[in-house]
N, C-alpha and C positions, 0 to 999 in steps of 0.2 A: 142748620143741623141735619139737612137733608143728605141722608146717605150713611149716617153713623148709626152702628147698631147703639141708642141709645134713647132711651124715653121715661120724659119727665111729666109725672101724675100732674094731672088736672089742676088740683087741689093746691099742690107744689108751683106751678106755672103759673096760676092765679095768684096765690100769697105773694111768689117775687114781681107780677107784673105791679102785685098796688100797692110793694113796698111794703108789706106784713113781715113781721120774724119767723123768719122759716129757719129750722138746724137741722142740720145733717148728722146722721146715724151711722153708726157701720155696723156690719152684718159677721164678722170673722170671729166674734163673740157668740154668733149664734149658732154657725156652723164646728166651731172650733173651738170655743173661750167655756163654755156649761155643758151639763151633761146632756144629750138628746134622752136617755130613757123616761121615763113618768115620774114622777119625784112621788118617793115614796113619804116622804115627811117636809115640809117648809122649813127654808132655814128662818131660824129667828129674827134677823132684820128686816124681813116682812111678812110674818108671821100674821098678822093683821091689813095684807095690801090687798087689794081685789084681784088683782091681776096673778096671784098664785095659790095652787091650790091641788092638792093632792092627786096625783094621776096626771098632772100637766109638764111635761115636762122642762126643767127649769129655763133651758135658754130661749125659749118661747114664752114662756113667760114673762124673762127679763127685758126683751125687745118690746112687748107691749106696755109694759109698765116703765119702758122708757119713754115710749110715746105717750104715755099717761103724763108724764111727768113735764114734758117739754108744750102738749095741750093747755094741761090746769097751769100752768107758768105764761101763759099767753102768746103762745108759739103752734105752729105750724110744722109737726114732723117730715123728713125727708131722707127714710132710711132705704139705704143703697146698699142694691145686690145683682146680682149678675143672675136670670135667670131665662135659660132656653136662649142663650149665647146674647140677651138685649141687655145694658148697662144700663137698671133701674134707680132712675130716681126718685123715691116714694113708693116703695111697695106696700102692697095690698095683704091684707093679712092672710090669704088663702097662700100668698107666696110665701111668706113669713113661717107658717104652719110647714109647708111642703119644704122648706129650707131646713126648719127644724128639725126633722127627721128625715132628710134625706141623706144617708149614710156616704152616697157618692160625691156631694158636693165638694165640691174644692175650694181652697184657700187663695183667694186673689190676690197677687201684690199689684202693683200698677206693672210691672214688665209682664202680665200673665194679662192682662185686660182682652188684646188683642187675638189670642190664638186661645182665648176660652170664646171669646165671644165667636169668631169664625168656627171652632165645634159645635156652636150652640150650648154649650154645658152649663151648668148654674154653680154659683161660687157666692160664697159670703166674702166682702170685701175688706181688705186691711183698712190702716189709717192713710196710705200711700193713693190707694186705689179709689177710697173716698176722696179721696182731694182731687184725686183727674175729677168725678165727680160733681163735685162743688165747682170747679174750675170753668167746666163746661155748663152748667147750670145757672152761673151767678150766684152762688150760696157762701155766703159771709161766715156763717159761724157753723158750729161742728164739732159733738160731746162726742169723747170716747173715754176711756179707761187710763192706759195710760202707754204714753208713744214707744213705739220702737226707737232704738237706738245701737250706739258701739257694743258690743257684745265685749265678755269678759275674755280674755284668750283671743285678744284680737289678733294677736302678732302669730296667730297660729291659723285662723281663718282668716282673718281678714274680713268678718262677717260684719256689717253696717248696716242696718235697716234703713229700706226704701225711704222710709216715711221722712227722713231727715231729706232728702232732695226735693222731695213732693214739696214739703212746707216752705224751700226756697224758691219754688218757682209757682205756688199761690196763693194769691192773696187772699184766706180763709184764717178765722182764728179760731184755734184750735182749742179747746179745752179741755184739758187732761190732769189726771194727779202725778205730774212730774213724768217720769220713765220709770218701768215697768223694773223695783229695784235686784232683779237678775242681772241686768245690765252694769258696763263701766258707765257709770253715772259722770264720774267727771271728764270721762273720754266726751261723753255726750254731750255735755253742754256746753264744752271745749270747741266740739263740730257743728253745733248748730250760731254759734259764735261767727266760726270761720266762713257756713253758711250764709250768715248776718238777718238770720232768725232771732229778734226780740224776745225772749223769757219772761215774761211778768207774770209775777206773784201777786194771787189774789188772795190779800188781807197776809200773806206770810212773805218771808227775807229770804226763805229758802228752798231750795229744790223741791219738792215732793217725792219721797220715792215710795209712791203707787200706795199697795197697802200697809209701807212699815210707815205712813206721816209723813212730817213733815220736813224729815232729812236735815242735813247737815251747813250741805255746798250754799253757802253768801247766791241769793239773786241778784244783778245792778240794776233791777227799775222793780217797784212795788205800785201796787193800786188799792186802797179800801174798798171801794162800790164795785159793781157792774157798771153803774155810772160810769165811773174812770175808766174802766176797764174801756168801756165804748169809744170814751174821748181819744185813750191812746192809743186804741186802733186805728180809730179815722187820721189821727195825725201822724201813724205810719204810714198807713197807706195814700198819704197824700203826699208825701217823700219817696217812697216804696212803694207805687205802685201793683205792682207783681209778687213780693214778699211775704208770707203767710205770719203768724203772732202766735206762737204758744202762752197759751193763758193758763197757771200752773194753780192748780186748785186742791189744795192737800187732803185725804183721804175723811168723812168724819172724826172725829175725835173720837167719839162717842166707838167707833169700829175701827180703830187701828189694832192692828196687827202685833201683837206683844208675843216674840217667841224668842226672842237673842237671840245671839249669833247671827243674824241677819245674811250679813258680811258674807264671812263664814261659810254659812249653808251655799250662798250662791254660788260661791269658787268651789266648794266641791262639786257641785250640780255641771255648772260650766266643763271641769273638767273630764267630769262622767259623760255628759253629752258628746265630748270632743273624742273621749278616747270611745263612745260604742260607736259613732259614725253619725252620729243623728246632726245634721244640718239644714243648711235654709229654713223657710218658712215652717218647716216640722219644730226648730228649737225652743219658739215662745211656747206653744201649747207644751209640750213635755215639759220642759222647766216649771212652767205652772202648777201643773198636774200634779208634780212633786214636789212642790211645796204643799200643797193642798193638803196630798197626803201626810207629811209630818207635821203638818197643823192641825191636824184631826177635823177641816174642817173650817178651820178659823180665817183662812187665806177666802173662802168663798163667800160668805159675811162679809169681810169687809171689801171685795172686791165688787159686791153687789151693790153696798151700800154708794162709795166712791161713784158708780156708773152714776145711779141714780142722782146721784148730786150733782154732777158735773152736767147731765141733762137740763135738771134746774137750771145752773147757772148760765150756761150759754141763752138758754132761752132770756135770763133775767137781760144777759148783755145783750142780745138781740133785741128786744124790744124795746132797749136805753137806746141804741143805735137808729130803728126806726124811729123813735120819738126825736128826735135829733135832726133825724133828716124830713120829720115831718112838716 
């Protein structure tokens, strides 16, 4: 790895030299996904967490109480960010803090890796750019929120999220609550189909779409445990070598997203976005945002919650994985 602006924490290089479960994080949540100012009040679904607390500002927060999360689960966090132009694997919470509130940072896809890092600039990374990441690191598993995918008004941008290429070309499983449901949903899992990305449904039949549940669209392979979930990793990638696993993990129950119109709201949203100009990697945050806002609120609960479970679980599957290969 001599020569790449790229450096993997201690802590991280040690967990994967003696085969410990280590997951991988993204950072595009932190710089772009919560608010950077001071929270003036805690939202409810952790209301009681240690990890937030009035004056702290929320996406700082949630990056540490995802490492809280994948720690007490018996894991080894490896959250990945771009900072002073080096592809970190494992940052340090002073980088974390200073990502937080850094109003300049930028938004990484994997096609930005290169000509951020030659700036030197610091960037919170997508699901796409975490996976170069993983890739380069040897990092098996890898909690996010929920993937990029076929945008709604494809036929008008043409706009596809990196993140479905990334998952074809590695071998990391991915765990998400389905696709972030702004998206064509069934464009998406039509494309990662084509890409001959695996979908498996952990404990559900169906798609996840992010914070509205548990969605609609038929899965073709399901898994009960983390257990399974480990087994039918290993026996893709012992076929598929190279090919990454979305492991689809539907939103709390307890925090889904009850607003109707779901549908609806996203096609106007999409269409608004298309007709002010707002494109690339600007779309996902706006769209959010606006949902956020006509949920009073409620869109950010359960997308907090969702994080924080999905941290869980990978970590549970990672440790099935190393017990396994123990």
């Amino acid at each position: 790895m001599a020569g790449r602006p790229l450096l993997i924490a201690d802590e991280v290089r040690d967990a994967l030299a003696h085969g410990s479960s280590v997951v991988a994080l993204e950072t595009a949540v932190l710089t772009h996904g919560l608010p950077r100012e001071p929270a003036a009040t805690i939202p409810p679904v952790v209301a009681d967490h240690p990890d937030f607390a009035v004056g702290v500002p929320l996406n700082l927060s949630l990056s540490l109480a995802m490492e809280r999360a994948v720690r007490s689960n018996g894991g080894v966090p490896a959250t990945v960010a771009v900072v002073d132009g080096v592809l970190k694997v494992g940052c340090t919470r002073g980088d974390l803090e200073r990502l937080a509130t850094d109003g300049d940072a930028r938004k990484a896809s994997v096609r930005d890796l290169g000509p951020l890092c030659a700036a030197r600039h610091c960037a919170g990374t997508t699901v796409s750019a975490t996976l170069v990441a993983c890739g380069l690191a040897g990092i098996r598993h890898f909690a996010t929120g929920g993937l990029g995918g076929v945008h709604r008004g494809f036929s008008k941008t043409l706009d596809i999220s990196a993140d479905l290429g990334a998952l074809a070309r590695t071998p990391t499983c991915v765990v998400s609550s389905g696709a972030k449901s702004i998206l064509d949903l069934k464009a998406t899992l039509e494309a990662l189909e084509t890409l001959g990305v695996p979908v498996i449904g952990l404990a559900t039949q169906t798609f996840p779409e992010f914070t509205d549940g548990a969605g609609t669209l038929p899965l073709h392979a399901t898994v009960s445990t983390p257990r399974d979930a480990a087994r039918a990793c290993q026996a893709h990638w012992s076929l598929l070598p190279t090919v990454g696993v979305v492991l689809a993990n539907p939103c709390p129950a307890a925090h889904v997203l009850d607003h109707g119109g779901s549908s609806a709201m996203a096609d106007e949203l999409a269409a608004q976005a298309i007709a002010s100009g707002i494109d690339g990697n600007l779309v996902t945050p706006w769209l959010l945002a606006q949902v956020a806002e006509r949920t009073n609120g409620q869109s950010l609960d359960a997308n907090i919650a969702l994080l924080l479970d999905n941290a869980r679980c990978a970590t549970l599957v990672a440790v099935e994985a190393a017990t396994a290969a123990g």
